[in-house]
C-alpha positions in Angstrom: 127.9 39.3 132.1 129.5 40.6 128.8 130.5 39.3 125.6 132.8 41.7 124.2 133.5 41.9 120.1 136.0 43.7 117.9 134.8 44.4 114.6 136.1 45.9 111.5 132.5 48.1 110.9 131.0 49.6 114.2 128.0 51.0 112.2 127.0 47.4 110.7 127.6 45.7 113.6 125.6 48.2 116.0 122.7 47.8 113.3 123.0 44.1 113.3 122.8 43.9 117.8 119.9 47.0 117.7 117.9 44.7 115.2 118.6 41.6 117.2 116.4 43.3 119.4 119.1 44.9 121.8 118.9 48.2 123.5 121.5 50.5 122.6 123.5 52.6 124.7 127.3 53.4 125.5 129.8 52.1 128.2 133.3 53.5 128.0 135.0 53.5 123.8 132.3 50.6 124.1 129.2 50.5 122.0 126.7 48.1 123.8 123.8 46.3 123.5 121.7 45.0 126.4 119.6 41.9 126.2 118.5 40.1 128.6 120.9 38.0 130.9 123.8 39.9 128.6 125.6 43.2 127.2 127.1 42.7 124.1 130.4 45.2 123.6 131.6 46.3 120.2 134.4 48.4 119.2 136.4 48.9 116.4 139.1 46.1 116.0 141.6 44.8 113.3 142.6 41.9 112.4 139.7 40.2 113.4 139.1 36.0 113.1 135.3 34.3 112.8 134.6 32.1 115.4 133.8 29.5 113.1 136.5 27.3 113.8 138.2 29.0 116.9 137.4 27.8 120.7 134.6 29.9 121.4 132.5 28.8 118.3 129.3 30.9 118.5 126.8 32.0 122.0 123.4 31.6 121.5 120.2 33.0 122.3 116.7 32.2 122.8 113.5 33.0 121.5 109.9 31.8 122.6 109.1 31.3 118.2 112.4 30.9 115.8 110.3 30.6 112.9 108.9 34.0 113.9 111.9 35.4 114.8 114.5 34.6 111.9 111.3 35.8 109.5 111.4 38.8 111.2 115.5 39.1 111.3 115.3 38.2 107.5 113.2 41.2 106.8 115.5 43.4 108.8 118.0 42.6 106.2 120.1 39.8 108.6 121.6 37.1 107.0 119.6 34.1 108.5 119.8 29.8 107.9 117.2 27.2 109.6 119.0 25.3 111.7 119.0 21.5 111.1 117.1 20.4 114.3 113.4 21.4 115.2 113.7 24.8 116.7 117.2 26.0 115.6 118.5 28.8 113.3 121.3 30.7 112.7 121.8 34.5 112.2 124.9 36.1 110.9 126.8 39.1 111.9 127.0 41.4 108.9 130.7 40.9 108.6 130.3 37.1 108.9 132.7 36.6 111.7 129.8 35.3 114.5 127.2 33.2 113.9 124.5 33.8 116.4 122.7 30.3 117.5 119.0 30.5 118.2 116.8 28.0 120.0 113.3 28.0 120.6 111.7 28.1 124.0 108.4 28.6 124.3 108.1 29.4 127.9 110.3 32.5 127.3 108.5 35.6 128.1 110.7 38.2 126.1 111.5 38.0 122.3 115.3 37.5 122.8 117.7 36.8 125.5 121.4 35.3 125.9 121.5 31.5 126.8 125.0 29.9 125.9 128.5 30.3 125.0 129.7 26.8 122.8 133.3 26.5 123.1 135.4 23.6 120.9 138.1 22.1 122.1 140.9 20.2 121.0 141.9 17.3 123.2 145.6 16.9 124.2 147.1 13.3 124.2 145.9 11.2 127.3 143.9 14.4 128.7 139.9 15.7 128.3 140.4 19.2 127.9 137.1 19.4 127.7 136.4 17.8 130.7 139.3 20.1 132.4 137.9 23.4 131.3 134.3 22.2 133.0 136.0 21.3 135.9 138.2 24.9 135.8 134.6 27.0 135.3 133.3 24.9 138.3 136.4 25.6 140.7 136.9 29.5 139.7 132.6 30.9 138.9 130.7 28.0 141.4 129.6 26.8 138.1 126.9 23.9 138.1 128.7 21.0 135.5 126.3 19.1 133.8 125.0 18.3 130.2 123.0 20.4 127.9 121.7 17.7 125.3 124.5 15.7 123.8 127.4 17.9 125.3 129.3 18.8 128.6 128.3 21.4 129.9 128.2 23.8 133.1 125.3 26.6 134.1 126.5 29.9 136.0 123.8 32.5 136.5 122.3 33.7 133.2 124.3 31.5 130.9 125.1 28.2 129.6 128.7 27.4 128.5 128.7 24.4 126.6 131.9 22.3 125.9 132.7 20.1 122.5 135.5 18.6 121.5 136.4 19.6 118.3 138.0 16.8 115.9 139.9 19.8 114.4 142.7 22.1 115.4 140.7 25.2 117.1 142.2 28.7 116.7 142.6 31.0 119.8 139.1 33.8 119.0 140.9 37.1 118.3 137.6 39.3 118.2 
């Protein structure tokens, strides 16, 4: 699968995936970025929302040390936070729009791959959207519904997506 970004500075943002530890390459007007279990796509894009706040709040990715890896990060010049459970950080895209998840496993045999998109969703009146979009990614992909932690979630092949309900108004993501 893809996950597919417009961003205001192509440059920055291919620096930002290629340290992330993704191999670099070109698909199309695309610039991508393959790790495994994902390409990322990046192209130039107006306009542009963080997805802080909007339904698809970050995707994450794991790493078999976070310690290790947001030192490393940090001394590529990315903009990194410890997360606040054991095993969890953060890295920022350089334009601040994404925030990047990491969680450690330590059974993971390559330094970085793509584990989850977290979507937040606001609940109608009466209605679980959350439980709805589960449900929807179940009927349409054959995906698996379950839990990952705390949250809903369902499991396709090579990814997560994880459901929340957000106590806020979400935003659509427009980049």
């Amino acid at each position: 699968g893809h996950v597919h970004f417009l961003v205001p500075d192509v440059e920055a943002a291919d620096k930002f995936w290629t340290a992330m530890g993704g191999v670099p390459g070109k698909l199309g007007p695309n610039d991508v970025f393959k790790f495994p279990g994902v390409l990322i796509l990046v192209r130039k894009g107006d306009g542009t929302t963080p997805s802080v706040g909007s339904v698809v709040g970050h995707i994450g990715f794991h790493v078999p040390d976070t310690t290790a890896a947001l030192a490393r990060w940090k001394a590529a010049g990315l903009k990194t936070e410890v997360g606040q459970n054991p095993g969890q950080g953060f890295v920022w895209t350089p334009d601040d729009l994404l925030r990047v998840e990491i969680l450690e496993d330590k059974t993971q045999t390559v330094p970085v791959a793509f584990h989850h998109v977290h979507f937040y969703i606001a609940d109608s009146a009466g209605s679980s959207n959350v439980l709805e979009m589960q449900s929807w990614y179940s009927k349409m992909f054959g995906a698996k519904p379950g839990k990952r932690g705390q949250f809903d979630a369902a499991d396709i092949p090579g990814a997560n997506l994880t459901f929340t309900k957000s106590d806020t108004p979400t935003v659509t993501t427009k980049g």
